[in-house]
C-alpha positions as CSV (number, residue, x, y, z in Angstrom):
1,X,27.8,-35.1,7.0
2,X,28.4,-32.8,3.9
3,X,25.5,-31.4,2.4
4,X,25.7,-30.6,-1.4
5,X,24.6,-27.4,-2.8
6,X,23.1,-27.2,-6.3
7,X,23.3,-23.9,-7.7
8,X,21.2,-22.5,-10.9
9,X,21.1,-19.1,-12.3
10,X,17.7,-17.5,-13.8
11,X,17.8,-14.9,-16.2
12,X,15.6,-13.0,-17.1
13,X,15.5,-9.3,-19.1
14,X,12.8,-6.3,-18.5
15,X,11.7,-4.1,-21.4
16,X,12.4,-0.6,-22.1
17,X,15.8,-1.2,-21.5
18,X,15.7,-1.5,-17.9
19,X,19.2,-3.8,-16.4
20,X,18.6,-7.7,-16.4
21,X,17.2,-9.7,-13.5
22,X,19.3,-12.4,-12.5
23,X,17.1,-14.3,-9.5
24,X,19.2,-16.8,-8.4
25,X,18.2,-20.8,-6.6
26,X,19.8,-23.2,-4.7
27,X,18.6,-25.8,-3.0
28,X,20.0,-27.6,0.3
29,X,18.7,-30.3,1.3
30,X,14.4,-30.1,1.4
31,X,15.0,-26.1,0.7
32,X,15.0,-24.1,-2.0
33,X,15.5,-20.2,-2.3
34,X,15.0,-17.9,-5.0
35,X,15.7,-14.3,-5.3
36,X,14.0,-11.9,-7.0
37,X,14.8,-8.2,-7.9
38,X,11.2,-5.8,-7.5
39,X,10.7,-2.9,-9.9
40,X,8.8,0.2,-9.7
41,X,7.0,1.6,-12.6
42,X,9.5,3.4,-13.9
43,X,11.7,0.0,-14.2
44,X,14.2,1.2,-11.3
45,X,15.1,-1.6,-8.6
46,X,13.2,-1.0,-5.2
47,X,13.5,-4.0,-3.6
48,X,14.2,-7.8,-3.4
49,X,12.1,-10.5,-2.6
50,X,13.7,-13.7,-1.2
51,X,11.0,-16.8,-1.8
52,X,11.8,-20.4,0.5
53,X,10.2,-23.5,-0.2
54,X,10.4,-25.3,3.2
55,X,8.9,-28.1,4.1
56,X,5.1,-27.5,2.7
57,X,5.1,-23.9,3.1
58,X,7.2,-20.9,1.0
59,X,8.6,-18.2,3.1
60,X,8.6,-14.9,1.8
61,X,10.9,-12.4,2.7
62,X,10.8,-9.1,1.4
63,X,12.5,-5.8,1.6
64,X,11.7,-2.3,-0.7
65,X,11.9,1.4,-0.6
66,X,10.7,4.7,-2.2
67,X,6.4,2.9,-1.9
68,X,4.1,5.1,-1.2
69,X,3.3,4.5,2.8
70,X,-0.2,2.9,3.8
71,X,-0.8,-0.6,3.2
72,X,-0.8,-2.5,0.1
73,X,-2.3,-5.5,-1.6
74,X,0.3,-8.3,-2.2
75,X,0.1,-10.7,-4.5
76,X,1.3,-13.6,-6.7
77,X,0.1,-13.2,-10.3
78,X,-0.1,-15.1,-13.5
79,X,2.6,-14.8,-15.4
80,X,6.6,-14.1,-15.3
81,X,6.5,-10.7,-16.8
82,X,7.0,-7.4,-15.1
83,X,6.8,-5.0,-18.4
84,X,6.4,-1.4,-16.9
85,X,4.5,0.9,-16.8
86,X,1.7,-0.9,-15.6
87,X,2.6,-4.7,-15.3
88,X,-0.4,-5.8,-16.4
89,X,1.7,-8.2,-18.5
90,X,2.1,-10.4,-15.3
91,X,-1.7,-11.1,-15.8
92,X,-4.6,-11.8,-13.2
93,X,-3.4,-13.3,-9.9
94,X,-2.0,-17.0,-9.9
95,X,-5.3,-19.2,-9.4
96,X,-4.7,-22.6,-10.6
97,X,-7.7,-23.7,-8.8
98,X,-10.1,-21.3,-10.4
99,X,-11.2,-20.2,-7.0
100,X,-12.6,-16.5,-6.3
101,X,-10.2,-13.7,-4.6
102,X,-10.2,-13.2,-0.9
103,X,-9.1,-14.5,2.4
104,X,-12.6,-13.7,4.1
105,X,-14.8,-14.6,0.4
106,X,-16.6,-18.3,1.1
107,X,-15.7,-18.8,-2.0
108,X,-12.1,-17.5,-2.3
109,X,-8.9,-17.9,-2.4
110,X,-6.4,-18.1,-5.2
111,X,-3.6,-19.5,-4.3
112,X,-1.8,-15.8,-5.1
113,X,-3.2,-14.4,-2.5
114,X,-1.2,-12.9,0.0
115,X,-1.4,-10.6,3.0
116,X,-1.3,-6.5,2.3
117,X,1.8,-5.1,3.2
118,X,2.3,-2.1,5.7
119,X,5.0,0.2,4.3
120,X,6.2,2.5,6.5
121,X,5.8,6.2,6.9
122,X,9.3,6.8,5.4
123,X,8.6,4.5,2.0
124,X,10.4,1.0,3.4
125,X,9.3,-2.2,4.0
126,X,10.4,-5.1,5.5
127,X,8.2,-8.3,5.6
128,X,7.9,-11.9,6.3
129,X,5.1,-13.9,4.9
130,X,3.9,-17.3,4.4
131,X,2.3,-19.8,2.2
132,X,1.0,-22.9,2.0
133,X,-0.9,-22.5,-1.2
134,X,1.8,-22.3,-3.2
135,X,5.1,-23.9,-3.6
136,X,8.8,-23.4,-5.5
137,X,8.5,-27.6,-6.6
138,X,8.7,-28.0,-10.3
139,X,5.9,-30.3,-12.1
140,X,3.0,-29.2,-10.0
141,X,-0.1,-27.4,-10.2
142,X,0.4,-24.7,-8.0
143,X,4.1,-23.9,-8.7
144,X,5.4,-20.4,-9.0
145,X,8.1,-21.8,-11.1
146,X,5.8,-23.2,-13.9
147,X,6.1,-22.6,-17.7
148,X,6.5,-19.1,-17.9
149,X,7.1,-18.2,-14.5
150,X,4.6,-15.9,-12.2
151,X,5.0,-12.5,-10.7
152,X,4.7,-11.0,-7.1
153,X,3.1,-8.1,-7.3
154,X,2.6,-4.7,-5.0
155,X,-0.5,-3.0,-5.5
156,X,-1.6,0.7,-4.9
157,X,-4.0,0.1,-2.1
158,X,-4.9,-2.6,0.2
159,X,-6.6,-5.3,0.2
160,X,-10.0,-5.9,1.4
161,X,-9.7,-9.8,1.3
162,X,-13.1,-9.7,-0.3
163,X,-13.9,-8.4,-3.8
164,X,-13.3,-10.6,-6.6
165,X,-11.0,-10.4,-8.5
166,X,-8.5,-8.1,-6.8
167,X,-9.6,-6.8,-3.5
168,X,-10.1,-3.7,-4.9
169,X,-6.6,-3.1,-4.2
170,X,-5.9,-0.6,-7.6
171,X,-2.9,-0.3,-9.5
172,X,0.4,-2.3,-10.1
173,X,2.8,-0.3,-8.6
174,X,5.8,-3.0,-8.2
175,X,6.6,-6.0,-10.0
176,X,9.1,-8.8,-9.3
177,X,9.6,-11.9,-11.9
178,X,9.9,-15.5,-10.5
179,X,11.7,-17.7,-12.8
């Protein structure tokens, strides 16, 4: 059996002159992929993120360098926009729910809530994550590809899985649109 592959290209532009994004998607079969392009603060390309629908989950893959080493909250946010210095134009995490922030609050968890990254102690990291809050399916409420897009966010510290409405895990410090 031949299986068909649909291919699409995103666009998408930084400010301040930074180079274009171009995530790209395909989709074989029940999977889709995306790939995104992370930037730092200064707008410079430190990494890329690979997102997977399969099945009811999203795999995310991701590889960066030149982070600070510790761990670091992770996160899906708002909105498609990763305007540097501080990305706050990505907006509050994606919580299409309206729930409160934090794997271990009784009343949490967005669905942008993801597990802190460990970066190691020579600025690189390399992690596999899951979700099953969350999906790349078009048309639904919890879609990272809705109007606008959402954001997948770095932060400067970890998160405590706890404190609404970031887990106290500080400042932006890496951005990736997802379009």
């Amino acid at each position: 059996m031949k299986k068909q592959v649909i291919c699409l290209s995103v666009l998408s532009t930084l400010v301040f002159g930074a180079a274009p994004m171009s995530p790209s998607v395909w989709a074989k079969s029940e999977e889709m992929q995306l790939k995104t392009t992370i930037i730092d603060s200064k707008g410079v390309q430190v990494g890329t993120a690979v997102l997977t629908q399969k099945g009811d989950a999203v795999q995310i893959h991701v590889e960066a360098k030149n982070l600070p080493p510790g761990e670091h909250g992770f996160h899906f946010h708002e909105t498609g926009k990763c305007d540097p210095p501080d990305f706050m134009s990505a907006g509050p995490h994606f919580n299409p729910q309206g729930k409160q922030h934090g794997f271990k609050n009784p009343k949490g968890f967005h669905a942008g809530d993801l597990f802190n990254l460990l970066v190691k102690e020579d600025g690189t990291v390399t992690a596999d994550l899951e979700s099953k809050t969350v999906t790349l399916k078009k048309g639904v409420a919890n879609s990272l590809l809705k109007e606008g897009g959402t954001a997948l966010m770095i932060h400067e510290k970890a998160d405590d899985y706890v404190t609404d409405p970031t887990g106290n895990s500080g400042a932006r410090i890496a951005c990736s649109v997802i379009q």
